[in-house]
N, CA, C and O atoms as a GROMACS GRO file, in nm:
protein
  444
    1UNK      N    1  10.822 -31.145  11.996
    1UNK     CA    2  10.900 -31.126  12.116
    1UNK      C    3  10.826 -31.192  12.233
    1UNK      O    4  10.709 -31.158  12.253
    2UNK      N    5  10.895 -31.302  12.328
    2UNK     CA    6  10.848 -31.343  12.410
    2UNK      C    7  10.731 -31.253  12.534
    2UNK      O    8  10.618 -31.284  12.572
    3UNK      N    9  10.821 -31.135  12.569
    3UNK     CA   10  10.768 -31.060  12.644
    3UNK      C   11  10.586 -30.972  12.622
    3UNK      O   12  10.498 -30.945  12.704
    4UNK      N   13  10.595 -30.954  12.505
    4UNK     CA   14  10.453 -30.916  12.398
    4UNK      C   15  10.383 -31.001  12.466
    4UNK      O   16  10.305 -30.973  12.557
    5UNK      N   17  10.422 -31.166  12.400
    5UNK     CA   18  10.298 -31.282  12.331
    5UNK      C   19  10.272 -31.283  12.509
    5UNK      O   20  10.155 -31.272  12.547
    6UNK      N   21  10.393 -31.299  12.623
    6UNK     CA   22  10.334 -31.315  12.770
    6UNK      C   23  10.228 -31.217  12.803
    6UNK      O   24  10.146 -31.260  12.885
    7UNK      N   25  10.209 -31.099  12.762
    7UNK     CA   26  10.146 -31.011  12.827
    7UNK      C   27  10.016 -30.987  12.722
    7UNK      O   28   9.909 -30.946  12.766
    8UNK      N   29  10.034 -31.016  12.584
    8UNK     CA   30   9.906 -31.098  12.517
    8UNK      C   31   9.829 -31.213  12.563
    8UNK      O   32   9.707 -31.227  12.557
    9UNK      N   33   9.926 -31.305  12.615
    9UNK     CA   34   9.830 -31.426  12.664
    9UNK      C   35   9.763 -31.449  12.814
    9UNK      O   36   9.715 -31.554  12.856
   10UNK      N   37   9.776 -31.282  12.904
   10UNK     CA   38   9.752 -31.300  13.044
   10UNK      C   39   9.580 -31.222  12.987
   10UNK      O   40   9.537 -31.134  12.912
   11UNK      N   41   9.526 -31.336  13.094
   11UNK     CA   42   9.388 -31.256  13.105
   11UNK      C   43   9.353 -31.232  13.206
   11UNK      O   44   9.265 -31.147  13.221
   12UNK      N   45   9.434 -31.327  13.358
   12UNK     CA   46   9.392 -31.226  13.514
   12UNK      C   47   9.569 -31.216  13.536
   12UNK      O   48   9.670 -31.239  13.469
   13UNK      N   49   9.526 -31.158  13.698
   13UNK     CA   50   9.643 -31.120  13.764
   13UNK      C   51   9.613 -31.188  13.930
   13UNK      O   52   9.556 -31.139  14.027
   14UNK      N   53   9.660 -31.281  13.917
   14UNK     CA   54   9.596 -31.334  14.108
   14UNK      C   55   9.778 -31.304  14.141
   14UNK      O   56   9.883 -31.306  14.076
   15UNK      N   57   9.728 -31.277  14.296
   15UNK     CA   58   9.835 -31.252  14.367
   15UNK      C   59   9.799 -31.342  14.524
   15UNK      O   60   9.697 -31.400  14.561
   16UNK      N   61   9.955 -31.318  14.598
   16UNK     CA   62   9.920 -31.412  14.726
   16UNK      C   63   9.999 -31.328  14.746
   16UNK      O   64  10.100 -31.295  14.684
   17UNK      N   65   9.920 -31.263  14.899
   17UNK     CA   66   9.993 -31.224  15.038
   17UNK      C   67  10.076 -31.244  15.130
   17UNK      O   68  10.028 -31.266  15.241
   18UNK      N   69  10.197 -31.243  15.120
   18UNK     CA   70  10.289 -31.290  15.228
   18UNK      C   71  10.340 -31.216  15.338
   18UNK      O   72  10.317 -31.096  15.326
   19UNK      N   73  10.406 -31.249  15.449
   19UNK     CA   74  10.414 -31.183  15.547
   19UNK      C   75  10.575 -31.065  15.547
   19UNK      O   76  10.584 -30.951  15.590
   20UNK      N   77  10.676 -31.148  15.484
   20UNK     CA   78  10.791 -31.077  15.468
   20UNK      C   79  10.831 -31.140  15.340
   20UNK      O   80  10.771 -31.232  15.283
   21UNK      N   81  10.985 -31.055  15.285
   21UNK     CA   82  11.032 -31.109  15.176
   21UNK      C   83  11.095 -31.244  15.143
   21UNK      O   84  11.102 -31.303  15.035
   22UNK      N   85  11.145 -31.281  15.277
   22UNK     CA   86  11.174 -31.424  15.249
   22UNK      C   87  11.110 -31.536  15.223
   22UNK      O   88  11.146 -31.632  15.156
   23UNK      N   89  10.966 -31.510  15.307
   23UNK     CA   90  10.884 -31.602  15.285
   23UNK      C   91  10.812 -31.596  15.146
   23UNK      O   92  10.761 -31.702  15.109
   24UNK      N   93  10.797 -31.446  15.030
   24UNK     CA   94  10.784 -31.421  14.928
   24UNK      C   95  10.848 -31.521  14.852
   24UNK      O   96  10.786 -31.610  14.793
   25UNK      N   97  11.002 -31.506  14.854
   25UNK     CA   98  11.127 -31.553  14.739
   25UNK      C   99  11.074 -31.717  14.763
   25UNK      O  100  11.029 -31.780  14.668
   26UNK      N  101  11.086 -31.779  14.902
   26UNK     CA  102  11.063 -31.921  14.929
   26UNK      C  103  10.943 -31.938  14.886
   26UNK      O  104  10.941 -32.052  14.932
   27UNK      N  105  10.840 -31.927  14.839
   27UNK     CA  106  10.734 -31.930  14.821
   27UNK      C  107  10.676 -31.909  14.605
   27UNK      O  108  10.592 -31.962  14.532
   28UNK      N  109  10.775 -31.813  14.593
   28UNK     CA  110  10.802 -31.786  14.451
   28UNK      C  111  10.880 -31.934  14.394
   28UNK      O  112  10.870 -31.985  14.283
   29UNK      N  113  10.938 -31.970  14.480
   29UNK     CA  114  11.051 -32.095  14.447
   29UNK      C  115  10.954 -32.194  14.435
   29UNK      O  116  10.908 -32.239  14.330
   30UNK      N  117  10.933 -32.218  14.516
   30UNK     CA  118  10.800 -32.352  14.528
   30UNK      C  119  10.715 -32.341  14.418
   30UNK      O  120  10.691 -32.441  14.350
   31UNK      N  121  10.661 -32.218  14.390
   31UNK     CA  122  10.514 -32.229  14.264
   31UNK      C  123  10.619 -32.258  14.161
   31UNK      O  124  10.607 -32.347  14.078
   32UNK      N  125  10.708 -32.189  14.168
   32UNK     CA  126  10.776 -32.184  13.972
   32UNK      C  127  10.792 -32.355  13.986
   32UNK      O  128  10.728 -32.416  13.901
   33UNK      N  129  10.873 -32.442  14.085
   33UNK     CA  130  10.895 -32.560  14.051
   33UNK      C  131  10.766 -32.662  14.088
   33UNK      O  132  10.769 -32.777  14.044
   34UNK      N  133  10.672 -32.625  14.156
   34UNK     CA  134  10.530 -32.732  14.130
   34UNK      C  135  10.481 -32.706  13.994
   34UNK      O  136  10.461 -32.804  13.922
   35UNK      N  137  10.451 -32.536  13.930
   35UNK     CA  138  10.388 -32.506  13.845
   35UNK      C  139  10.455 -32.500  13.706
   35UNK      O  140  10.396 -32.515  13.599
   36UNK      N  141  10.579 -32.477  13.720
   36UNK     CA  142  10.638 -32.476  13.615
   36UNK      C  143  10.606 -32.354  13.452
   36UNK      O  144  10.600 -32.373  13.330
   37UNK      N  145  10.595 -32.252  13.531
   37UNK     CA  146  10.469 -32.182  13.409
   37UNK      C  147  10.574 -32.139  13.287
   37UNK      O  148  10.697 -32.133  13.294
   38UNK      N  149  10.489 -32.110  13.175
   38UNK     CA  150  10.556 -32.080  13.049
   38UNK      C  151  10.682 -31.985  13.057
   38UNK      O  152  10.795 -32.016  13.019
   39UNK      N  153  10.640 -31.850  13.119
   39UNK     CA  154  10.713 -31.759  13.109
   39UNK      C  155  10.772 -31.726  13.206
   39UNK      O  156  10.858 -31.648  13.166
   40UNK      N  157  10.780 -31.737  13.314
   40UNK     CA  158  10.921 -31.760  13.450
   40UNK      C  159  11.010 -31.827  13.414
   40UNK      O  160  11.036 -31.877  13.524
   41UNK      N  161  11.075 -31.867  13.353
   41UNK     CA  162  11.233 -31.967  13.381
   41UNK      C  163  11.288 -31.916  13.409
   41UNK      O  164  11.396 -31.975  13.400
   42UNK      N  165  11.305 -31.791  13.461
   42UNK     CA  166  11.467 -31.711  13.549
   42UNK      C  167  11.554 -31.816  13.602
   42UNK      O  168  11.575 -31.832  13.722
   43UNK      N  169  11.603 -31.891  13.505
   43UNK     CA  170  11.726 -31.991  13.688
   43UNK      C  171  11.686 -32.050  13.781
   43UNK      O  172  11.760 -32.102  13.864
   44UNK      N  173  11.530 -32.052  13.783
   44UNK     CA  174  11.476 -32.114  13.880
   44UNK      C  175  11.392 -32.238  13.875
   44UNK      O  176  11.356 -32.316  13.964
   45UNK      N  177  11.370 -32.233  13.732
   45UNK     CA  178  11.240 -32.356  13.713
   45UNK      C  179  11.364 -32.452  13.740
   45UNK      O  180  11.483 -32.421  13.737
   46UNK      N  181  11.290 -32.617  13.776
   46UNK     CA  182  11.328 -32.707  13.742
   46UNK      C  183  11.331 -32.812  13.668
   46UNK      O  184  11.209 -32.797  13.676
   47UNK      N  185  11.346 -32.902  13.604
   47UNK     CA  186  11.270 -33.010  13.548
   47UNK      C  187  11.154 -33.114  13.599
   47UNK      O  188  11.075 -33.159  13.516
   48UNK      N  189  11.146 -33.147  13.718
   48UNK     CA  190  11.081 -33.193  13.776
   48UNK      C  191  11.052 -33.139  13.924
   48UNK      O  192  11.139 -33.093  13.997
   49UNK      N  193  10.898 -33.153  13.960
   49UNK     CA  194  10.902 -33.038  14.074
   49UNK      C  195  10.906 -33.183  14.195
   49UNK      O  196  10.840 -33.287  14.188
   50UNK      N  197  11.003 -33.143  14.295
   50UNK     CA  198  11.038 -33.261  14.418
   50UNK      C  199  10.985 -33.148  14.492
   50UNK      O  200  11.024 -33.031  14.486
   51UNK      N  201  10.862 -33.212  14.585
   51UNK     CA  202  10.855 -33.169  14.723
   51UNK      C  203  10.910 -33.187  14.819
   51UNK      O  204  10.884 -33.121  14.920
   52UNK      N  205  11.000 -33.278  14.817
   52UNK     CA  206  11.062 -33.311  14.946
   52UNK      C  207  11.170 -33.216  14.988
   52UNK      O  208  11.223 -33.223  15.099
   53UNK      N  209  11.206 -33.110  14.879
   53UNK     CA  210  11.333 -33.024  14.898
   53UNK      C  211  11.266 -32.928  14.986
   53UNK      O  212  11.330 -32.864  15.070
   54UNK      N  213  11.161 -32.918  14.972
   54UNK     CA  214  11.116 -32.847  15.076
   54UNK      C  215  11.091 -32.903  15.187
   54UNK      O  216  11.048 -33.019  15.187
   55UNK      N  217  11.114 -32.827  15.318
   55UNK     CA  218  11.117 -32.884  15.456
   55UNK      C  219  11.022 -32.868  15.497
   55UNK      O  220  10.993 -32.954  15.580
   56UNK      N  221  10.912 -32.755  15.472
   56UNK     CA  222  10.773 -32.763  15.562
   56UNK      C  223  10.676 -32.732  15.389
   56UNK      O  224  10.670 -32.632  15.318
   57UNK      N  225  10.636 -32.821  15.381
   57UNK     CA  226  10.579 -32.847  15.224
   57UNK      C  227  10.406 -32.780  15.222
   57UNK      O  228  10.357 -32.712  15.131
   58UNK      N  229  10.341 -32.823  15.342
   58UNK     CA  230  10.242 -32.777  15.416
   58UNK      C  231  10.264 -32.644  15.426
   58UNK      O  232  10.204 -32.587  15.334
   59UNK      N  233  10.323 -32.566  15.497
   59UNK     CA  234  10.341 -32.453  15.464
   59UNK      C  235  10.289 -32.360  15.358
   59UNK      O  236  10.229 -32.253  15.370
   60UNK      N  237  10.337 -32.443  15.224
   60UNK     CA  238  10.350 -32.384  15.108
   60UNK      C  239  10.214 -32.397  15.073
   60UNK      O  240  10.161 -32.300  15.018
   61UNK      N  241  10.145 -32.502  15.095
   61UNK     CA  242  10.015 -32.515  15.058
   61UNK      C  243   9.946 -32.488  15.122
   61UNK      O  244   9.845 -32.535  15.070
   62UNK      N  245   9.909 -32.431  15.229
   62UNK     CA  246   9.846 -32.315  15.352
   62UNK      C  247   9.871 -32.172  15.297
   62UNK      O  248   9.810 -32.075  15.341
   63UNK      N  249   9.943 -32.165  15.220
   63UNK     CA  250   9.996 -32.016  15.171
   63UNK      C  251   9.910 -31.990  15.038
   63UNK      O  252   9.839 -31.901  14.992
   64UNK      N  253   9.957 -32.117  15.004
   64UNK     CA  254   9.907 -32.098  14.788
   64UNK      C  255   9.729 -32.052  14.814
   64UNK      O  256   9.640 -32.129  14.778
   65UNK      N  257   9.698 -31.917  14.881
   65UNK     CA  258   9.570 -31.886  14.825
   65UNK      C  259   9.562 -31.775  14.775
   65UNK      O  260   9.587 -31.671  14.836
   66UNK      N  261   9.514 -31.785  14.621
   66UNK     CA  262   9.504 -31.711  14.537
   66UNK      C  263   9.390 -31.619  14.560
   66UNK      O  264   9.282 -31.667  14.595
   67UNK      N  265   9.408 -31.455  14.539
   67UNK     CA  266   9.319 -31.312  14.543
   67UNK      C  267   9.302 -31.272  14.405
   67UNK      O  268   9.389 -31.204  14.351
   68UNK      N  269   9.222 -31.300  14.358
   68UNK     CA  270   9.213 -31.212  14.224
   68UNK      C  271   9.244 -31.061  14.196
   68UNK      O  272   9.160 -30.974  14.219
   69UNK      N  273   9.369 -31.035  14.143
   69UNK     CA  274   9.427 -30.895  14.175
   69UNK      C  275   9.348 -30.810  14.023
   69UNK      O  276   9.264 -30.726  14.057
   70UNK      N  277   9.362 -30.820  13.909
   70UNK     CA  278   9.329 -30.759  13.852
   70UNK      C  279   9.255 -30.861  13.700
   70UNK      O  280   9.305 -30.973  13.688
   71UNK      N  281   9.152 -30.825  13.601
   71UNK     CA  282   9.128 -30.890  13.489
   71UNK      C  283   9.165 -30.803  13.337
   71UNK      O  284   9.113 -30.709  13.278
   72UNK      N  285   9.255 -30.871  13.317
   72UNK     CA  286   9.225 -30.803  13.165
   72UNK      C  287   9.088 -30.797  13.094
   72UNK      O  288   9.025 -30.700  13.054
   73UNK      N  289   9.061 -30.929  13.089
   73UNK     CA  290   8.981 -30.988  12.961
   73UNK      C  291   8.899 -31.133  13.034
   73UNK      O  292   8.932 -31.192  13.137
   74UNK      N  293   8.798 -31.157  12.954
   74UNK     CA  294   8.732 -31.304  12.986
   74UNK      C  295   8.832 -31.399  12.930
   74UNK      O  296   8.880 -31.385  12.818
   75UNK      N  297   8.866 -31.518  13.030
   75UNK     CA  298   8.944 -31.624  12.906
   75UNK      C  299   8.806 -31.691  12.916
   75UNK      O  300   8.710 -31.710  12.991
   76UNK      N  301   8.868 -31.723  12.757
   76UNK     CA  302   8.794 -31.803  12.650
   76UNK      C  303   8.864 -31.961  12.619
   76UNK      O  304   8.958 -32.001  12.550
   77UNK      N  305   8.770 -32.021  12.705
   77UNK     CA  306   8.869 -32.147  12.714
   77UNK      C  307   8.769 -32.213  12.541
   77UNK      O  308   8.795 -32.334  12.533
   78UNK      N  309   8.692 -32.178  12.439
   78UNK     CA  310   8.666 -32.245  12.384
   78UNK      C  311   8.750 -32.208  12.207
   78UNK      O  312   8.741 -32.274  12.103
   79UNK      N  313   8.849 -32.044  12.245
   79UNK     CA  314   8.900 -32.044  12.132
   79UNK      C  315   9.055 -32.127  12.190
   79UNK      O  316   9.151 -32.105  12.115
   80UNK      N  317   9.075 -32.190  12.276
   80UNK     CA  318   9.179 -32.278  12.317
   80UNK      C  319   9.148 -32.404  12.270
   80UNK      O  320   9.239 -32.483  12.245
   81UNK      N  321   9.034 -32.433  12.255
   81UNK     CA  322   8.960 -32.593  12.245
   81UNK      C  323   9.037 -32.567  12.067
   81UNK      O  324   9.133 -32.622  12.014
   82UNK      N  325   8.964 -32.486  12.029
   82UNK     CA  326   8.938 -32.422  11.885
   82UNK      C  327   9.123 -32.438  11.825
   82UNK      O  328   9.167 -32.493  11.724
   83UNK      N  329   9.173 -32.387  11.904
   83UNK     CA  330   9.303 -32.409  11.849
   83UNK      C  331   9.388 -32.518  11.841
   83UNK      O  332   9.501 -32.521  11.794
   84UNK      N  333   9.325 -32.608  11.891
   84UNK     CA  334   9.400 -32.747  11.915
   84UNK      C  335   9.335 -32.764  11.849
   84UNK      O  336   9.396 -32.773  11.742
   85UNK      N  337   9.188 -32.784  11.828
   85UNK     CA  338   9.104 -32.892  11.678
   85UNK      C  339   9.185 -32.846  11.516
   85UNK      O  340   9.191 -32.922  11.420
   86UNK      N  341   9.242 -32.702  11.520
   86UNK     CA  342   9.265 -32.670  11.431
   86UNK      C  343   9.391 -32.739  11.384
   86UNK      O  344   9.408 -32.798  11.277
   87UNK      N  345   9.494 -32.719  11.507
   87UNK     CA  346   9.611 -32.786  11.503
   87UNK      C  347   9.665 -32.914  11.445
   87UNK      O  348   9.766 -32.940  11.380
   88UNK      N  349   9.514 -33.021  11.514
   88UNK     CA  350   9.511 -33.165  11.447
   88UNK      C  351   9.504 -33.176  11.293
   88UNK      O  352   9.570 -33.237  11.209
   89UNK      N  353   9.379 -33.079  11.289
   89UNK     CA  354   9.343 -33.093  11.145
   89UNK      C  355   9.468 -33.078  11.060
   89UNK      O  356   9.490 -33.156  10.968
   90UNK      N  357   9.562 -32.960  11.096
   90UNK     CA  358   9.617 -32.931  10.997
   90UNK      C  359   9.758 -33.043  11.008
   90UNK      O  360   9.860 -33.043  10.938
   91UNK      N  361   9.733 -33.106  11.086
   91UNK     CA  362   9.848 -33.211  11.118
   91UNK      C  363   9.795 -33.324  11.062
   91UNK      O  364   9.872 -33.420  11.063
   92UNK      N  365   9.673 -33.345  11.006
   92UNK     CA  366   9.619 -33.465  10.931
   92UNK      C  367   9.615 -33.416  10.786
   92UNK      O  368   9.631 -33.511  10.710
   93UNK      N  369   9.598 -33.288  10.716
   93UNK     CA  370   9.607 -33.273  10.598
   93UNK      C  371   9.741 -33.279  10.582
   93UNK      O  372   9.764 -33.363  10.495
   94UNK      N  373   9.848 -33.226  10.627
   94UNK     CA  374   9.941 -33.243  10.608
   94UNK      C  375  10.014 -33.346  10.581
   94UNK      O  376  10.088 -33.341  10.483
   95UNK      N  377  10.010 -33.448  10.654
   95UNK     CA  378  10.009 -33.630  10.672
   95UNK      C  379   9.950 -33.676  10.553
   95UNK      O  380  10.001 -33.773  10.498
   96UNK      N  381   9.833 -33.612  10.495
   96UNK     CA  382   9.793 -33.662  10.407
   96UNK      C  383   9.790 -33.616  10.246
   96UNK      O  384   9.724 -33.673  10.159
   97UNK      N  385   9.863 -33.518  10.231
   97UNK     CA  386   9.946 -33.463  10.136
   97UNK      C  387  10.084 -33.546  10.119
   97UNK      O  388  10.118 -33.636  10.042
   98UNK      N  389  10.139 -33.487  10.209
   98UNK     CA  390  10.281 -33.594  10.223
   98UNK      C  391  10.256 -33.727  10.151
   98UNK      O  392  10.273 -33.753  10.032
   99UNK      N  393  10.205 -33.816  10.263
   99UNK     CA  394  10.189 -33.975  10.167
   99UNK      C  395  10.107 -33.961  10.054
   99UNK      O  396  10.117 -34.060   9.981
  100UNK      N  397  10.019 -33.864  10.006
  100UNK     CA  398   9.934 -33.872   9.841
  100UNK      C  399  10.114 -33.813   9.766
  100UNK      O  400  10.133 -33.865   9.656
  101UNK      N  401  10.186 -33.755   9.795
  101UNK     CA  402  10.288 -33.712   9.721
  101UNK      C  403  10.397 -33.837   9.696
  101UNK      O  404  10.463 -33.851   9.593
  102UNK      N  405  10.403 -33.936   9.828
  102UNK     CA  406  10.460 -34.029   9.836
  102UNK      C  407  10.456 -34.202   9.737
  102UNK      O  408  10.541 -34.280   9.693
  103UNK      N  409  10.312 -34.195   9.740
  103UNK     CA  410  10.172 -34.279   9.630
  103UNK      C  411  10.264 -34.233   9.535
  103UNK      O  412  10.355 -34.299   9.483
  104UNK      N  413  10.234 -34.116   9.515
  104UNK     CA  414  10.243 -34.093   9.339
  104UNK      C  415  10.353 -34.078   9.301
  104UNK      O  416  10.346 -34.083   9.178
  105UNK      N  417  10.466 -34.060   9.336
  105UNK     CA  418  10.604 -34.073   9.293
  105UNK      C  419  10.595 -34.194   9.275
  105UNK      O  420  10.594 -34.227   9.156
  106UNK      N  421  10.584 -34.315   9.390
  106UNK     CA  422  10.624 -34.452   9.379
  106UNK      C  423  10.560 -34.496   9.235
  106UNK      O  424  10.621 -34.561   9.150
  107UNK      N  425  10.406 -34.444   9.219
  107UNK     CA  426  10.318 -34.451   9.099
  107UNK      C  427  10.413 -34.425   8.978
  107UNK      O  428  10.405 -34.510   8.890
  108UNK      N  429  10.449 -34.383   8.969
  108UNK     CA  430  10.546 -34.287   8.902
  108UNK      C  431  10.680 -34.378   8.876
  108UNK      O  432  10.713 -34.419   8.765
  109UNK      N  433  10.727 -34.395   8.954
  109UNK     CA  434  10.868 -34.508   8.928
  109UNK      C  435  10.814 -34.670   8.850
  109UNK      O  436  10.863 -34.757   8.779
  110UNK      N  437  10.705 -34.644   8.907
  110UNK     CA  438  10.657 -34.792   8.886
  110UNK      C  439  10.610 -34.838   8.727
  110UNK      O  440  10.563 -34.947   8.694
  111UNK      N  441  10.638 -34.715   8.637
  111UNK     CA  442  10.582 -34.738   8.528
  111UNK      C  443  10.626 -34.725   8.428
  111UNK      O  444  10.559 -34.751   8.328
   0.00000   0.00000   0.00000
């Protein structure tokens, strides 16, 4: 379930201070479409983030300062490394099963 693996894969909680709610929502708008993060798409992400839709863009980036609100856990950026080396690998044995299966059929017709 999406909602689980999101709240499995958070290890802080930063928050930003705003002054009222509008400037919240306008401000929520802006990160989801610069940042684009995994688990927000409410209707709001976009495909490509345009700054220019915004009228005071500066603004937004005078604002974006992050408070460290709460930590789960240490991230571990080296079982991330770890999971991509693994990923390749298994994307090269695989590749290389495939065409040894491919060899040997043709081996196989050929005789």
């Amino acid at each position: 379930m999406v909602i689980t693996k999101c709240y499995k894969d958070t290890c802080k909680i930063e928050i930003i201070k705003c002054n009222d709610h509008a400037q919240t929502v306008a401000l929520e708008q802006y990160l989801i479409d610069k940042y684009l993060p995994k688990y927000n798409i409410s209707d709001k992400r976009k495909d490509i983030f345009n700054p220019s839709k915004f009228e005071n863009k500066d603004l937004y980036e005078n604002m974006e300062k992050w408070k460290l609100y709460y930590t789960f856990r240490e991230f571990d950026k080296n079982k991330i490394v770890m999971t991509r080396k693994q990923n390749i690998l298994s994307l090269i044995i695989t590749a290389l099963f495939f065409f040894g299966i491919i060899i040997y059929l043709i081996l196989g017709f050929l005789r």
